[in-house]
N, C-alpha and C positions, 0 to 999 in steps of 0.2 A: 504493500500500500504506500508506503515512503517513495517507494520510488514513481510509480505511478503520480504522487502528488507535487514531483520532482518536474517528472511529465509536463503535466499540466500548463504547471508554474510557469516552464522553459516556452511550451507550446506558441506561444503571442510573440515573444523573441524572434525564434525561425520565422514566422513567419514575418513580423517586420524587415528581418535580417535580408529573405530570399526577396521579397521589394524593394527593397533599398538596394537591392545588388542590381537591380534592372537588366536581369536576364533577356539578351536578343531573342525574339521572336520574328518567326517565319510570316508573311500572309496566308491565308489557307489554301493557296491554286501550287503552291508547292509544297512538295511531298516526295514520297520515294515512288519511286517507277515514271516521273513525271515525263513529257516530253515539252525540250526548248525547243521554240521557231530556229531554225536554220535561215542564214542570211540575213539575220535582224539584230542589231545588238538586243540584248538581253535583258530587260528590266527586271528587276529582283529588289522586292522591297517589304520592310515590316516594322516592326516596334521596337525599341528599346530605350533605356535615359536617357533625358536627355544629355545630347554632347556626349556619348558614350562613342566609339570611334569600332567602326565595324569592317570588317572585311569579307569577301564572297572570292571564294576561290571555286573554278571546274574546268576542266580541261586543259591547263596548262595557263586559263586565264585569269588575271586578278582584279578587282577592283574596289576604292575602299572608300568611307565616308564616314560622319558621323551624323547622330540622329539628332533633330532639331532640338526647339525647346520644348515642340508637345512628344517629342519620344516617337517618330516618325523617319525612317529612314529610306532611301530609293537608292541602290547603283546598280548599273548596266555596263553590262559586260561586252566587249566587241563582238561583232558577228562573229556565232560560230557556225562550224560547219559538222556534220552528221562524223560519226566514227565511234569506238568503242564505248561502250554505260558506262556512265563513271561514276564517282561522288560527285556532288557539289557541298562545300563546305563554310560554312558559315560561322566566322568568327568576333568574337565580342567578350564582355567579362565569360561569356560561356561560348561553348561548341555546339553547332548543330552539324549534323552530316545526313546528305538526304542520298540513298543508293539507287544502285540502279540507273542513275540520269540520262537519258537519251535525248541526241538532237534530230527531228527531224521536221515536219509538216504539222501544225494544228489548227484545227478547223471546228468550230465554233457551232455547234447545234443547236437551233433556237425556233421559236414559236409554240405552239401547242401540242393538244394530245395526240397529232397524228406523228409527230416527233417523238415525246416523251414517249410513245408507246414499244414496247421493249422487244426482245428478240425471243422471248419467250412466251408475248403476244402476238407473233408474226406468223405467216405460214410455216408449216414442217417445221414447229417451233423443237421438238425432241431431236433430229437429225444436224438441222440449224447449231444446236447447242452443241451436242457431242462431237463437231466435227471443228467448234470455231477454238482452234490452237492456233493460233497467231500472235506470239509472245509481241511482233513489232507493233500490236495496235494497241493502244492505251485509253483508257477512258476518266474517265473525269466526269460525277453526278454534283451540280449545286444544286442545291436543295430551296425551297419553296422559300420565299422570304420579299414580300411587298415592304417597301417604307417610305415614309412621307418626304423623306430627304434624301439624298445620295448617300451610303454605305460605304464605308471604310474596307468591309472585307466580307466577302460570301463564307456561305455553310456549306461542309458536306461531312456526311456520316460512313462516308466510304472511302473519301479519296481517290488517288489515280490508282487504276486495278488494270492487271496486264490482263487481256483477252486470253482468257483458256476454257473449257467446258463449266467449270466452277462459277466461275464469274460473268459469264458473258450473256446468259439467260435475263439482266439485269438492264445490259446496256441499251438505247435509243437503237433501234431497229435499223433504221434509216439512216442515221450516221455509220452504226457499224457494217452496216453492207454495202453502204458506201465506202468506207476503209477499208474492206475486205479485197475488193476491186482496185483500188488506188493503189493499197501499200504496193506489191508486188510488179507495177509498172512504173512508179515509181524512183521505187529499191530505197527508202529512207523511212523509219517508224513515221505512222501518223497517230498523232494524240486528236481522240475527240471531246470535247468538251460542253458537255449538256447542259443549255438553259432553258429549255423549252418546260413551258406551265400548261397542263388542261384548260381547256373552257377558258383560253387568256382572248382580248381583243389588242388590235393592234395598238390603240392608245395606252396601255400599261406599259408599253414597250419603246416609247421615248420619253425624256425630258420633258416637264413640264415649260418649259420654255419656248419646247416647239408647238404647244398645243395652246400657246397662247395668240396664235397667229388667228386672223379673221377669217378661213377658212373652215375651221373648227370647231367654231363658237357652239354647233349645234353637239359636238363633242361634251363640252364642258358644261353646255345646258343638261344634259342627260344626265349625267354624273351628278351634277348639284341636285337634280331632282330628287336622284334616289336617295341622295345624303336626307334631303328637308322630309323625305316622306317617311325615311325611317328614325325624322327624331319628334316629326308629330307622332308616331305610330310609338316610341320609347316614353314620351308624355303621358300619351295615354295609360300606355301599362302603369304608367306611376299612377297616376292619379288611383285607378282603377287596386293598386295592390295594396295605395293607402286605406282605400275605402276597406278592401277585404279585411285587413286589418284591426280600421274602427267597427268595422261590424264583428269581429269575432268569427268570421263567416266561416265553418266545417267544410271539407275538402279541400282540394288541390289550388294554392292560389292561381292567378293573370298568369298564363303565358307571356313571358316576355318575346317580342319579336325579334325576329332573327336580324342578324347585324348584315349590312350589304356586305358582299365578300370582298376581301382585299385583294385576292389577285385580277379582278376586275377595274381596281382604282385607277386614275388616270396619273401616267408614269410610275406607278409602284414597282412596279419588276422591275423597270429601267433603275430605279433608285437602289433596289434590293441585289439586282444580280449582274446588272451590263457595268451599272458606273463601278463598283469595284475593281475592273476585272480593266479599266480602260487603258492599263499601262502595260498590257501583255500581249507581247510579241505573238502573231499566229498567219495562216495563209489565205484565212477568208471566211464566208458564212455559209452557212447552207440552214433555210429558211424555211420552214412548213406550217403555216396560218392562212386565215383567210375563213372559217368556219364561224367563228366569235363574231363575225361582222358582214357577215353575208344578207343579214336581215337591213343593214345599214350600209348597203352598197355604195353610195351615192359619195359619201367623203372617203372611200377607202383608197382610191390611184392615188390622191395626192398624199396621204396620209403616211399610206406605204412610200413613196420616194421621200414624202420627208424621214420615214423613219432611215433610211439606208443611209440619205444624205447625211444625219445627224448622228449616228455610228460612225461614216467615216471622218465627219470632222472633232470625233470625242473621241477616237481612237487615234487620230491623227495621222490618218492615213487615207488619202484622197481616193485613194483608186483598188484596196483592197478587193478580190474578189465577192462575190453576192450574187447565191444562188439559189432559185425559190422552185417550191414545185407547187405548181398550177393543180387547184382541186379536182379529185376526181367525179367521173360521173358520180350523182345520189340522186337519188329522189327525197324531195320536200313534200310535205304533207299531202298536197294536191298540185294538179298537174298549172295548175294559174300562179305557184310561187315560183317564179324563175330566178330567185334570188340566185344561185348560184351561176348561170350565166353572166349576169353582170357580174358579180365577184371576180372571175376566172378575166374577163376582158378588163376591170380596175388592175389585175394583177398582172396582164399581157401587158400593160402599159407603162411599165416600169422598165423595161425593156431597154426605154429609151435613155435611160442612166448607161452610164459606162459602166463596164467589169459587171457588165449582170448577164445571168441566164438563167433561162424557164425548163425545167422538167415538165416536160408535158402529162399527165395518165388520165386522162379523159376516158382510156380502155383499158384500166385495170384496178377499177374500182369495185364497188358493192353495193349496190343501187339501195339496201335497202341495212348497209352497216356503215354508219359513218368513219370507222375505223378500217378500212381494208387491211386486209390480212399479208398484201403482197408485197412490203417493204423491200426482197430484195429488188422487185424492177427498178421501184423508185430510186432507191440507192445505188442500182448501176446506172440509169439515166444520168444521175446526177454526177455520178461520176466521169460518165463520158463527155457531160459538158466541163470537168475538170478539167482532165486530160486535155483537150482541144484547145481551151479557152486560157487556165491558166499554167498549162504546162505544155504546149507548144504542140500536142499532138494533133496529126493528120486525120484521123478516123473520125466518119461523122457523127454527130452528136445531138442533129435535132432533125426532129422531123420536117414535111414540108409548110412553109412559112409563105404564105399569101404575097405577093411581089408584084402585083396588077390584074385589073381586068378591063375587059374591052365589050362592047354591046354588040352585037353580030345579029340583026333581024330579029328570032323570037330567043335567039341563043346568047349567052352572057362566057366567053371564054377569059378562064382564070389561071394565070402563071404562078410559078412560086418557084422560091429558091432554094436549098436543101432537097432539087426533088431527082434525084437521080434514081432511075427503077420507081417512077410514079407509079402506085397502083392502090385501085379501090376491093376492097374485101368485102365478101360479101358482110350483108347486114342480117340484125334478128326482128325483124317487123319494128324497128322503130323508125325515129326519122333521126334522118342525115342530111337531107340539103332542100333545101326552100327556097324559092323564088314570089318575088313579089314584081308587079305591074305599077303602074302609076296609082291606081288605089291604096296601094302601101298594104293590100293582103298578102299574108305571106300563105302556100300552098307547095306541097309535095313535090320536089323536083326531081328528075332523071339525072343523073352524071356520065360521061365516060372520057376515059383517057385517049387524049387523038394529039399524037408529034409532041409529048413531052409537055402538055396540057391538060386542064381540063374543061369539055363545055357542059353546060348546065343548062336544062331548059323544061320545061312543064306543059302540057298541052292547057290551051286556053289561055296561056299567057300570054299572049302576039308580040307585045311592048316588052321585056322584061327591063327595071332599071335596078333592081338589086335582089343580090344571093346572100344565102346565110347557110353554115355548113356547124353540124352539133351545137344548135342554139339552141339546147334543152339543158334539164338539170341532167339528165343521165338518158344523150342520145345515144345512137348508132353511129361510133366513132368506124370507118371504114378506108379514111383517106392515108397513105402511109407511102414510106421509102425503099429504097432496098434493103436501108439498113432496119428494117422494120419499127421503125419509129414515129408514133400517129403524129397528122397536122396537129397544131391546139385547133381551138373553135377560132369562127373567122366570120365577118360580115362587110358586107362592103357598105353599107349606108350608116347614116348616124341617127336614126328615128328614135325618139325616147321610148320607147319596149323593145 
């Protein structure tokens, strides 16, 4: 018992003593197994006393500083280049060593649940699993976390986990079968690193600064609403549970009402998971949203380039990669919500940003699962716009892309570019392509492929002035390459439906 009370005593001591020592700390995106960007100096930054003088040693390189006066430290290390795991070693009144370290490719996983959804929600999820040994692909889970201000440093319960059978039933589906394709043509580890939230709209997902623009106001109205209606609705319950109260009243008091969810806030995730993370070196994004906001089509093209816009200039990199995939077929409630058409074309129109490209899967959806099951197409698609796009390769990578049309009597013929080996498949009794007259009725159209074209035309149409091809929520995608890769959806007029 003496000693025990010896204990105690000392207890508050250590623990003044181990503060007062202002042990260096890591930020949490480093860890062991991690993967550095290649060709980027290295930012590497975390806490310690202040004035406390720190040094970062890996691979032969060194760099030192000391931590401010809030106990905040950053150095960057010169580009490194891919070769052996190593340590990275981190020196201060104490030692950290993080193993393992590899430099190669990382890429940045973000948007919603058709992202976040795992490998072990994916097709042939049991085969998938047992088969994915691929020590070079790394992953990295942040974990859920809205906040009302920008965020000093993200969560995660996992850490960077090297891809084996064990751990990989866990990983983003879509990223890792993305990486799956990439490491191996590349020849360099690719780190992925997962931000994507459920059920997020794309306004969680920037800076509140950008959504203060007049564009958006109907953004911000929405948001205020749901705040004022659930604190008339928290009044309520007050009033109502004092009453229960004064009455004495037997049973169950007021339900209190449910609080708006935070990962719907406008810029929360962005506060919670992007700004932390804004000083780390990686090779691009790869994007899957568009669901959260389908109902709100109307502000999403702008919203979306401002969101990429504003990444790249808070990550400080102009021209970074940014790669999104275009929704797949679904069906909505009833066949008069076409919401997801417009969404799909808000999202083709981002396009027109530099360093971007669109995943098309208009034809390998689940008309009646908002989740399809088929992640790895999506993650090769995505991939092959990698390869092309930001790694110089020659193989094509996108489907055929609409490039003009011309009015021929009752026939409207439509060029496109990507279209090597144009051909139309057959379809399952839906529709695929529609021509409208000068009444602006759209009606059932014929296709066929003639000299590396295509014409379009409908009986009864005499006039045609504009075609629409998979302008439904979940058409008969049929139009495709040799590399068999579908058109996206395509229209040639601009009529508000």
């Amino acid at each position: 018992m003496r000693m025990l009370r010896i204990f105690l005593c000392a207890l508050p001591f250590f623990i003044i003593a181990a503060l007062s020592r202002g042990d260096v700390s890591l930020a949490t995106i480093f860890g062991d197994h991690m993967v550095l960007q290649r060709g980027h100096p290295a930012a590497i930054w975390g806490a310690a006393a202040a004035g406390e003088k720190i040094t970062v040693t890996y691979a032969g390189q060194s760099a030192s500083t000391a931590a401010d006066a809030g106990g905040k430290w950053l150095v960057h290390l010169p580009a490194l280049q891919p070769g052996k795991p190593g340590e990275l070693v981190v020196t201060g009144q104490n030692t950290i060593r993080l193993r393992d370290v590899v430099v190669g490719d990382v890429w940045f996983c973000a948007g919603q649940s058709n992202m976040r959804r795992t490998v072990g929600e994916s097709m042939n999820a049991r085969e998938e699993i047992a088969a994915a040994n691929h020590p070079d692909i790394r992953h990295f889970d942040v974990s859920t976390s809205a906040k009302d201000s920008p965020a000093d440093d993200v969560q995660s319960t996992a850490g960077w986990q090297v891809c084996a059978p064990d751990t990989a039933g866990a990983f983003t589906a879509a990223g890792y079968f993305f990486a799956r394709d990439l490491a191996p043509k590349i020849g360099v580890p690719v780190g992925i690193v997962n931000i994507a939230v459920g059920g997020t709209p794309a306004e969680a997902w920037v800076s509140a600064d950008v959504l203060e623009a007049p564009a958006f106001a109907s953004i911000r109205e929405r948001r205020q609403k749901v705040m004022d209606e659930y604190s008339a609705r928290k009044r309520e319950h007050e009033r109502k549970l004092e009453k229960w109260k004064a009455d004495g009243s037997p049973g169950k008091p007021p339900r209190a009402p449910k609080t708006p969810k935070r990962n719907g806030q406008n810029a929360g995730l962005y506060n919670g998971m992007v700004a932390p993370l804004r000083r780390l070196a990686f090779a691009g994004v790869l994007w899957y949203q568009g669901e959260g906001n389908a109902a709100r089509w109307q502000t999403y093209a702008e919203l979306f380039s401002a969101l990429i816009t504003q990444w790249r200039r808070d990550f400080a990199r102009h021209d970074f990669p940014f790669y999104f995939v275009q929704l797949a077929n679904f069906k909505t409630k009833t066949p008069e919500q076409q919401t997801y058409v417009h969404i799909r074309e808000a999202q083709a129109r981002a396009l027109a940003l530099p360093g971007t490209g669109m995943a098309v899967t208009i034809d390998i959806g689940e008309p009646d699962n908002i989740h399809p099951k088929n992640k790895q197409e999506v993650g090769r698609r995505l991939s092959l716009i990698a390869l092309a796009l930001a790694y110089g390769g020659k193989a094509e990578y996108s489907g055929p892309v609409l490039s003009g049309h011309k009015i021929e009597r009752d026939t409207i013929r439509l060029t496109f570019t990507h279209a090597d080996g144009l051909t139309l498949r057959a379809g399952t009794n839906g529709v695929s392509f529609e021509i409208a007259g000068e009444d602006k009725k759209f009606v059932p159209a014929q296709a066929r492929v003639e000299n590396g074209a295509l014409t379009v035309n409908a009986p009864g149409v005499e006039k045609p002035v504009a075609v629409r091809y998979a302008w439904h929520n979940t058409p008969d995608a049929v139009l495709y390459n040799a590399a068999s890769l579908p058109a996206p959806p395509f229209r040639t007029d601009d009529w508000d439906y």
